[in-house]
N, C-alpha and C positions, 0 to 999 in steps of 0.2 A: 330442265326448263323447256322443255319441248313445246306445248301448244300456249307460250307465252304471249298475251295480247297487251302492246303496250295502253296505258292509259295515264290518268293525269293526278297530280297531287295539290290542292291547294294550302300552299304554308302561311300561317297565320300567328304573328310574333307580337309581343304586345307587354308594354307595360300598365299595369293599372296605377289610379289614382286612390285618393283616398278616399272618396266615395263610393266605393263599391257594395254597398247593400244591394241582394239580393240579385247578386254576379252569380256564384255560384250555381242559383235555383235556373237562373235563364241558361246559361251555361248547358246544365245539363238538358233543359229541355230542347234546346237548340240541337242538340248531341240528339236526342231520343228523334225529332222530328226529321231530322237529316237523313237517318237511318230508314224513314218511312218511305224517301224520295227515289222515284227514276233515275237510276247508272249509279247510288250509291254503293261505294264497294267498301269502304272502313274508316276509321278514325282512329290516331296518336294524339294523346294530352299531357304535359306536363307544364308545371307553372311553379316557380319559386319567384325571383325577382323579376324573370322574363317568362312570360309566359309563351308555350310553341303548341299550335296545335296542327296537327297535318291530316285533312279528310283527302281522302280516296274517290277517285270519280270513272265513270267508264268512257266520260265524252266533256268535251269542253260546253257543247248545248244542258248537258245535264247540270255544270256548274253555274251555269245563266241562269238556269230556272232557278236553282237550287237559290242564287246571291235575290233573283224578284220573289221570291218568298212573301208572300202576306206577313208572316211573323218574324221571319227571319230579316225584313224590312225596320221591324220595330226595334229588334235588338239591335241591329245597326247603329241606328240615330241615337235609342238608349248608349251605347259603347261613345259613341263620339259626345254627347251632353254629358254623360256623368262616368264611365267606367275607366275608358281609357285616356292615359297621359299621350299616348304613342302607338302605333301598329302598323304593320308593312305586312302586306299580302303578295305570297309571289304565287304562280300557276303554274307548274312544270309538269313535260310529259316524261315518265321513266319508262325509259326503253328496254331496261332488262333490272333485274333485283335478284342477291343470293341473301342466306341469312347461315347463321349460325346456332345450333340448339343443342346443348348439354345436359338437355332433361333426361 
């Protein structure tokens, strides 16, 4: 881990309601357009009862732009009117990461 630069995680935990048509579809485009954005560095999704999503950022300015999104603005308001029951956003900086791989 030598030329390690810390950067930030934003975690995203959430239950949905039972409205959620066409969660899924914004979901992913949300995912697809993130990916287009300035300091984007990656994304983790999983969702059973709780849903956890964790994108990767290179700058905390890059996550500002990223939340004033034009689009990303709508799924917002969409998530709080109809998708989600619950959700709690944290922002953390990770200062170092190892991993494990068995491949």
């Amino acid at each position: 881990m030598q030329n390690f630069k810390p950067y930030y995680a934003v975690i995203f935990t959430s239950t949905l309601t039972q409205k959620n048509e066409d969660y899924s579809e914004m979901a992913q485009k949300m995912e697809d357009l993130a990916k287009t954005q300035s300091g984007f560095l990656g994304i983790d999704s999983a969702r059973e009862d709780v849903g956890i999503t964790v994108s990767y950022w290179e700058s905390l300015e890059a996550i500002k732009t990223w939340k004033q999104h034009s689009e990303h603005l709508i799924a917002q308001q969409k998530g709080r009117e109809q998708w989600y029951s619950w959700y709690n956003t944290r922002i953390c900086k990770v200062e170092r990461e190892y991993e494990f791989n068995n491949i």
